[in-house]
C-alpha positions in Angstrom: -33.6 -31.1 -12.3 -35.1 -30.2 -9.1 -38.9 -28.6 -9.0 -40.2 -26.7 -5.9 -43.7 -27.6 -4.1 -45.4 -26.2 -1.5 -47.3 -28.9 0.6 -49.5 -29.6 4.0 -51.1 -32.0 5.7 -55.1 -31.2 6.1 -56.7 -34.2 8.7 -55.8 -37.4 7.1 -54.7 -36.2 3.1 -51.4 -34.4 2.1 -52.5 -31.8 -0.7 -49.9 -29.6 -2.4 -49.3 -28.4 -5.9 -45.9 -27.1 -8.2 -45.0 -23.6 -7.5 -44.4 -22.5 -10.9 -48.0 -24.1 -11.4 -49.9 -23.0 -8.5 -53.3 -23.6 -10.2 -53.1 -27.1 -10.2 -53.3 -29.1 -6.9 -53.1 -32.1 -5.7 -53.1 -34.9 -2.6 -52.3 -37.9 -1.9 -53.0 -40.2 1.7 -49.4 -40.0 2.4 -46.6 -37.7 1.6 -45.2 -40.0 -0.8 -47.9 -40.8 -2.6 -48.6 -36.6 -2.9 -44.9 -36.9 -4.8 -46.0 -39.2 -7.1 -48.9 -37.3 -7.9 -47.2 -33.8 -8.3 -45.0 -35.7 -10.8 -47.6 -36.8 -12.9 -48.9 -33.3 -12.8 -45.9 -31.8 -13.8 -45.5 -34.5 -16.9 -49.2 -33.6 -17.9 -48.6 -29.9 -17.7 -44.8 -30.1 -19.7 -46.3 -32.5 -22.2 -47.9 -30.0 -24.6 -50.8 -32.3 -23.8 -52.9 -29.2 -21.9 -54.1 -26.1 -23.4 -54.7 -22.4 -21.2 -51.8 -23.4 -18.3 -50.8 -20.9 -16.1 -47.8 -20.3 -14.8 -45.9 -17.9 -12.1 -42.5 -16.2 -13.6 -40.8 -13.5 -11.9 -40.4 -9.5 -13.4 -37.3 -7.3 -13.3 -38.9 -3.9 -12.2 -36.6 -1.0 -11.8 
C-alpha cells in the first residue's frame, strides 16, 4: 500500500505531513528521516490510539 505526502524543504529541516491527514505535520533533518517520521504518524493516526482525527475524502457532486 502506497500513501501520498506532500513535502518541502524550509532552510535546513524537511517538514511534510499525509495528505489524507493534512492536519498533522511533520519534519525531519533529512528527507529520510521526514519518511520515517510520516510513518510513525500514519501508525499513530490508523491505530485507534487517537481520538478527534481529521481526515480529507473526496464528494461526488452532480
Amino acid at each position: 500500500m502506497k500513501k501520498k505526502y506532500v513535502y518541502w524543504q524550509d532552510y535546513d529541516m524537511w517538514l511534510g505531513y499525509l495528505e489524507e491527514y493534512p492536519d498533522y505535520w511533520t519534519q525531519g533533518e533529512t528527507e529520510e528521516k521526514l519518511k520515517e517520521n510520516l510513518l510513525d504518524i500514519y501508525h499513530k493516526l490508523t491505530g485507534n490510539n487517537l481520538s478527534n482525527i481529521r481526515k480529507v475524502a473526496e464528494l461526488e457532486v452532480s
